[in-house]
N, C-alpha and C positions, 0 to 999 in steps of 0.2 A: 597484549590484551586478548582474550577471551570474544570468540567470535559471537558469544549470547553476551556479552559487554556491548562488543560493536553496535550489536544490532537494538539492544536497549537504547544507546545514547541514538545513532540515525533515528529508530521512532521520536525520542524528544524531543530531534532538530525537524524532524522531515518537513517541507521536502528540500531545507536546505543541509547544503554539506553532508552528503550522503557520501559512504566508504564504497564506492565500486569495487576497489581491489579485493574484497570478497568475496566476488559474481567469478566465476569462470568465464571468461570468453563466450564463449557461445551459451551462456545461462537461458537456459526455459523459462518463459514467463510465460502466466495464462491466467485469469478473472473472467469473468461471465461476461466481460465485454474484449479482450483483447487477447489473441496468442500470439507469440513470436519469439524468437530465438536472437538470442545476441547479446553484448554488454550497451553494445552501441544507441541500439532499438531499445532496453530499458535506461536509460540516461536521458534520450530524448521524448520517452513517457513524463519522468520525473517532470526535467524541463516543462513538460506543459502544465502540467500540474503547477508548478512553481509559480509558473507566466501567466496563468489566466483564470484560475481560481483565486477565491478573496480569503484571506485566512486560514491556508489549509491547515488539520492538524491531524495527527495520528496516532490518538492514545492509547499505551501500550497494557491490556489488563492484565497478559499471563505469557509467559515465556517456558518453554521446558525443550530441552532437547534426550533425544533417543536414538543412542548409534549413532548414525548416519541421515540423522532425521529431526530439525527443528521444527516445531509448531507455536506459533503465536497466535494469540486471541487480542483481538484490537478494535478500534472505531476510529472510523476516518470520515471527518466532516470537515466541512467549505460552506463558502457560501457564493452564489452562482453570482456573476455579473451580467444580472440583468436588472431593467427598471426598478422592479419589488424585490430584488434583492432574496431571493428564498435560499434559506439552511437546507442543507442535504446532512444528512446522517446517514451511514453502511455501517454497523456492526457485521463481523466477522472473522476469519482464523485463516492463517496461510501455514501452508505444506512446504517445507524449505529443503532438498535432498542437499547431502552434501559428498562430496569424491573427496577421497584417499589425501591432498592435497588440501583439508578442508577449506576449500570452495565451495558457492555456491553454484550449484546445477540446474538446478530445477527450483522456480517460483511460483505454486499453484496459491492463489488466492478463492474463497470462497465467501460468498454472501450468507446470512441470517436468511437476507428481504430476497424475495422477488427482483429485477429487472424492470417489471413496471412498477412494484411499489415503490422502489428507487424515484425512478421516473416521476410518480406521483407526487412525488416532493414537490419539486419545482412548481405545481401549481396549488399548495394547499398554502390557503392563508397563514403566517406568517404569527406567533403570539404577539400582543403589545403593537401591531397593526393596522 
């Protein structure tokens, strides 16, 4: 299967049953909240995401690869576990490098929003609340 296959069906399932065997080893990960290097260190992100968000999902709008270079365009929303229960929404596009061995290398994720409009979420009333 086709590594832009892969990575179609992981968004459909995310955040379960994700294909690690794609990441290189020491794969680079990095988003406007998180950098760090390892297969180990992104599996145990996933994991949180899995464990403590309510519904996460990660729809996938546009996929294309170039060279040595995937980009995806997606939105990934949850909904927080707290009392009022608030929806997060993040549109945005990840940088995917790939090595010779097509792995992945390098995981740059980017935001549309802001950090605090992100943030903002969590306390803006709620539609049908």
């Amino acid at each position: 299967m086709s590594l832009l296959k892969i990575l179609q069906a992981d968004y459909a399932r995310f955040p379960k049953d994700q294909t690690y065997s794609i990441y290189a080893p020491d794969v680079r990960f990095k988003d406007p909240l998180n950098e760090f290097q390892g297969i180990d260190r992104y599996q145990k992100m996933i994991g949180f995401i899995e464990a403590w968000f309510i519904d996460p999902k990660l729809d996938l709008h546009e996929i294309e690869q170039c060279d040595r270079k995937i980009t995806t365009r997606w939105t990934l929303s949850w909904t927080v576990p707290l009392p009022w229960k608030p929806h997060i929404s993040i549109s945005g596009w990840s940088e995917l490098e790939i090595n010779s061995d097509d792995l992945i290398v390098s995981h740059v994720d980017y935001w549309h929003d802001s950090k605090l409009a992100v943030l903002k979420q969590v306390f803006q009333k709620q539609a049908g609340v």
